[in-house]
VOGURO-583658 format. One line per 4 residues: number of its first residue (from 1); their letters; for each residue x, y, z of N, C-alpha, C. Coordinates in Angstrom, 2 decimals, always signed. Each point is the difference from the previous one (the first is absolute). Example, Ala and Ser with C-alpha at 12.3 -4.5 7.8 and 13.67 -1.06 7.14 Angstrom:
! residues 2
1 = AS = +13.19 -5.69 +7.80 -0.89 +1.19 +0.00 +0.90 +1.20 +0.00  -0.35 +1.05 -0.72 +0.82 +1.19 +0.06 -0.77 +1.09 +0.73
! end
This chain:
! residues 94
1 = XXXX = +61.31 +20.13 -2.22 +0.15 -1.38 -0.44 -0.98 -0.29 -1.13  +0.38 -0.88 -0.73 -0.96 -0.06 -1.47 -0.78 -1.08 +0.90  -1.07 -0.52 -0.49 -1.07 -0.56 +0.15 +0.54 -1.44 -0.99  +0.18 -1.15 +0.70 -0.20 -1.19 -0.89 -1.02 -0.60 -0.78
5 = XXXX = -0.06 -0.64 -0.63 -1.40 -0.39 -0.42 +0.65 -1.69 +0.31  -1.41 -0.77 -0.11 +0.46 -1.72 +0.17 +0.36 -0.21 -1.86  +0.83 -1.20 +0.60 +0.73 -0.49 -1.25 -1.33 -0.68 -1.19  -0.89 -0.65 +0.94 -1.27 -0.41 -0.91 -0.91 +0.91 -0.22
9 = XXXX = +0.23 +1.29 -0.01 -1.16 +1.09 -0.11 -0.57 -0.17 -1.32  +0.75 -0.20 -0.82 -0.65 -0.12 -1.67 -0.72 -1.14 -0.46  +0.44 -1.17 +0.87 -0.64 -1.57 -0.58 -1.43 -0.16 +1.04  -0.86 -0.59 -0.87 -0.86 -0.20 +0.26 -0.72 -1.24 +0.55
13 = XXXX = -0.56 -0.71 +0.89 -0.21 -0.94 +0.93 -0.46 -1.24 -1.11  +0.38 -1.06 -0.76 -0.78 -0.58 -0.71 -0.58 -1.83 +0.62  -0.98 +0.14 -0.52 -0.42 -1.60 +0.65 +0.08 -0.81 -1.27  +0.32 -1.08 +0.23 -0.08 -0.93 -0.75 -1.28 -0.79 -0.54
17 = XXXX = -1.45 +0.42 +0.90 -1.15 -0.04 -0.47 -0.72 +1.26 +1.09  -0.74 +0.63 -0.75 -0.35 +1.00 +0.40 -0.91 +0.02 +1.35  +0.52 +0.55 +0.87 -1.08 -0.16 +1.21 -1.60 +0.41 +0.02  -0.61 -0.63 +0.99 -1.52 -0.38 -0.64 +0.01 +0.56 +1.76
21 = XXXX = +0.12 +1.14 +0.34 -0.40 +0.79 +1.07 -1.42 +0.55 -0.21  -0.70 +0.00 +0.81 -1.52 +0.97 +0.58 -0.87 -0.78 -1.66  +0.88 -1.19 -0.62 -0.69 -0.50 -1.45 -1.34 -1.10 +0.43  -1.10 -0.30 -0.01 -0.64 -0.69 +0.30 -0.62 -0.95 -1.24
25 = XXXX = -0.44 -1.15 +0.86 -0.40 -0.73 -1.21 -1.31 +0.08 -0.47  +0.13 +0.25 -0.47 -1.79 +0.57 -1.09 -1.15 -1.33 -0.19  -1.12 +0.80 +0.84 -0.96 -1.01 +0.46 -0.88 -0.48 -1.12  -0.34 -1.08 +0.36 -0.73 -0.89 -1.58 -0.99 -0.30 +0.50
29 = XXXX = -1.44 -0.42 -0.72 -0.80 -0.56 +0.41 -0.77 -1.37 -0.46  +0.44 -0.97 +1.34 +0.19 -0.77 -0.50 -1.53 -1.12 -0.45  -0.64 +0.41 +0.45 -1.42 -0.44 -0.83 +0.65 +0.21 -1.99  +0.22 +0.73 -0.49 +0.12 +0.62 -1.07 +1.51 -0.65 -0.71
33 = XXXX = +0.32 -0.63 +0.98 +1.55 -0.29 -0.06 -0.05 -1.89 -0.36  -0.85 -0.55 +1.17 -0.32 -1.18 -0.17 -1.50 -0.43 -0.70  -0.70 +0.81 -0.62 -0.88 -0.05 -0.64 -1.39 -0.52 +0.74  +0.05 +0.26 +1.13 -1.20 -0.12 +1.13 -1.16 +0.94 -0.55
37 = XXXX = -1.29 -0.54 -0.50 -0.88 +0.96 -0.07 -1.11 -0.14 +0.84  -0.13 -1.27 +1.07 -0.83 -0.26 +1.04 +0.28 +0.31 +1.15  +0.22 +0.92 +1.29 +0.03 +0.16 +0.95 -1.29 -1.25 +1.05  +0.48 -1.23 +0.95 -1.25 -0.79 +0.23 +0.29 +0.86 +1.45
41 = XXXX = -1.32 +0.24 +0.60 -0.11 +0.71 +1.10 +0.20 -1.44 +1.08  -0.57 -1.00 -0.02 +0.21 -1.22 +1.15 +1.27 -0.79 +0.34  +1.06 +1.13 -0.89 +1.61 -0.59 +0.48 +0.34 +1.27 +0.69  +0.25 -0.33 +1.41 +0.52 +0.90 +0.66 +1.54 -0.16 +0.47
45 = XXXX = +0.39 -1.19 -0.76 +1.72 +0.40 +0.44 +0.33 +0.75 -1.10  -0.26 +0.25 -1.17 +0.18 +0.64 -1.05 -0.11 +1.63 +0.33  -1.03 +0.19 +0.34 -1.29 +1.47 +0.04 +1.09 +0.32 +1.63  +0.55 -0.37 +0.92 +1.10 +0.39 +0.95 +0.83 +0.73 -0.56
49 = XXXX = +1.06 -0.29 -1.08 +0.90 +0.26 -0.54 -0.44 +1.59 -0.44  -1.00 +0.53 +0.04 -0.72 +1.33 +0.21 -0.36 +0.92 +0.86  +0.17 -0.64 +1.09 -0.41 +0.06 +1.37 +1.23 +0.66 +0.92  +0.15 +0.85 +0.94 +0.53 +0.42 +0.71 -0.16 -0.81 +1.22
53 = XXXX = +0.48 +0.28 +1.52 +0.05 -0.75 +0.83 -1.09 +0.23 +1.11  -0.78 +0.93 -0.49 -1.54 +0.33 +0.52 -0.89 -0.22 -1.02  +0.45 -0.59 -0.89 -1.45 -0.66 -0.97 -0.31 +1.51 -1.12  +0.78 +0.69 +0.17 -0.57 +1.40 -1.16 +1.07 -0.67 -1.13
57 = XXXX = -0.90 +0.48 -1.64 +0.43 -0.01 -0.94 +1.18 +0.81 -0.10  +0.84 -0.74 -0.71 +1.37 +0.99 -0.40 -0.54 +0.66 -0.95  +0.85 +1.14 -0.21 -0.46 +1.00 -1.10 +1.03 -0.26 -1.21  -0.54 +0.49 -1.25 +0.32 -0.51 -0.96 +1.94 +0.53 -0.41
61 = XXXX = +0.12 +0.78 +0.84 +1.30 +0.52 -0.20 +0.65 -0.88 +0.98  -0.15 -0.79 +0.43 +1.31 -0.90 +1.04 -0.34 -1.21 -0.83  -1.41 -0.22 -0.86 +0.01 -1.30 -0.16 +0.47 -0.16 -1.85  -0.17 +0.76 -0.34 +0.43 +0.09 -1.57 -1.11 -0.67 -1.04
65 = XXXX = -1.52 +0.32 +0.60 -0.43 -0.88 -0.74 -0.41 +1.70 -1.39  -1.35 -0.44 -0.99 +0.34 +1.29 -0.63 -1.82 -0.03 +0.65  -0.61 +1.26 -0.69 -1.14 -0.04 +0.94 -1.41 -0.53 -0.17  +0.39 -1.01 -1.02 -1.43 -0.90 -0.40 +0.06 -1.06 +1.12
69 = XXXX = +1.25 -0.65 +0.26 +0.07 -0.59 +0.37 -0.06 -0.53 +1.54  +0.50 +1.60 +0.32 +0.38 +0.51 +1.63 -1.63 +0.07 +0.44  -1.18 +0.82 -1.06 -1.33 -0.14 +0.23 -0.47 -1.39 +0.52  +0.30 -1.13 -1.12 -0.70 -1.13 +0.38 +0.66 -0.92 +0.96
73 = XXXX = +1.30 +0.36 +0.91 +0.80 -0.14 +1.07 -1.35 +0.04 +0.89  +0.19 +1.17 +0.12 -0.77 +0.79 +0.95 -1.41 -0.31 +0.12  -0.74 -0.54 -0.98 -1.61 -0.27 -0.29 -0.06 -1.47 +0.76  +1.26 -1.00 -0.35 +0.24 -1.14 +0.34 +0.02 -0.18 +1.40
77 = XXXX = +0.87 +0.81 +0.77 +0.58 +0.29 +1.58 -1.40 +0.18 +0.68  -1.17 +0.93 -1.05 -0.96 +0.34 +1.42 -1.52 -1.15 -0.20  +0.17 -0.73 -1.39 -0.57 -0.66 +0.11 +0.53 -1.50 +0.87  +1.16 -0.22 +0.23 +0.56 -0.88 +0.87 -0.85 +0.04 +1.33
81 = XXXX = +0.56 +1.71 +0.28 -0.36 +0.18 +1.47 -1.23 +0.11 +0.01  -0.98 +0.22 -0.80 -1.33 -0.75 +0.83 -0.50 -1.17 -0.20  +0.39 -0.70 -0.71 -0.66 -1.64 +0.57 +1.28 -0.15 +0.56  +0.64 +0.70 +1.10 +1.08 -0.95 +1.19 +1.30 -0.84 -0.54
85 = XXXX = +0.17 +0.65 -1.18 +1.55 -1.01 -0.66 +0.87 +1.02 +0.82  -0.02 +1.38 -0.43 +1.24 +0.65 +0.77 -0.49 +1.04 +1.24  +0.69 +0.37 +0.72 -0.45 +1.00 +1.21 -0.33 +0.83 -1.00  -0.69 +1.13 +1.23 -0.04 +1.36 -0.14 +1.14 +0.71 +0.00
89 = XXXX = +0.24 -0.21 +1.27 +1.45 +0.75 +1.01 +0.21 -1.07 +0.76  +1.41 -0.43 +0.44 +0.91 -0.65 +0.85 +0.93 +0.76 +0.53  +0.99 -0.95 +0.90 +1.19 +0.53 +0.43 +1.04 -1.23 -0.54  +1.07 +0.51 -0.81 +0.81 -1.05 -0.63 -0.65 -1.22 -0.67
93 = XX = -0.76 +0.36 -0.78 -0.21 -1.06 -1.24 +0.95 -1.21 +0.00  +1.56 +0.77 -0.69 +0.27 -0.90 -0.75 +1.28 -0.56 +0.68
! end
């Protein structure tokens, strides 16, 4: 018996806008973005938005900042936590 082939074997699958599979959206930083050049360490709903749900700094690859900035994140967060604006460690922060 001969072997069929499918009738669409030759055409090719086309989208009408190209699929944006495993495509991610490319992280910005937004200090640099909104022109923030003061990080204030005594706002802690702000300095959260950094914060994981045990009080550790996010790292600069989940947060998109670039790394001047991610530094003075981070300088900000531990000067919080010792005059008592933010924990050390918790359980569910936020």
């Amino acid at each position: 018996m001969a072997s069929r082939k499918p009738r669409n074997a030759n055409q090719e699958v086309r989208f009408l806008t190209s699929p944006k599979i495993g495509h991610k959206q490319k992280k910005y930083c937004r200090f640099k973005k909104s022109g923030i050049r003061y990080i204030d360490y005594k706002d802690p709903e702000f300095l959260k938005k950094f914060l994981n749900e045990q009080g550790k700094i996010l790292p600069r690859r989940l947060t998109g900042n670039s790394l001047k900035f991610q530094r003075r994140v981070a300088q900000a967060v531990k000067r919080a936590r010792h005059i008592a604006i933010l924990p050390y460690v918790t359980d569910l922060m936020k």
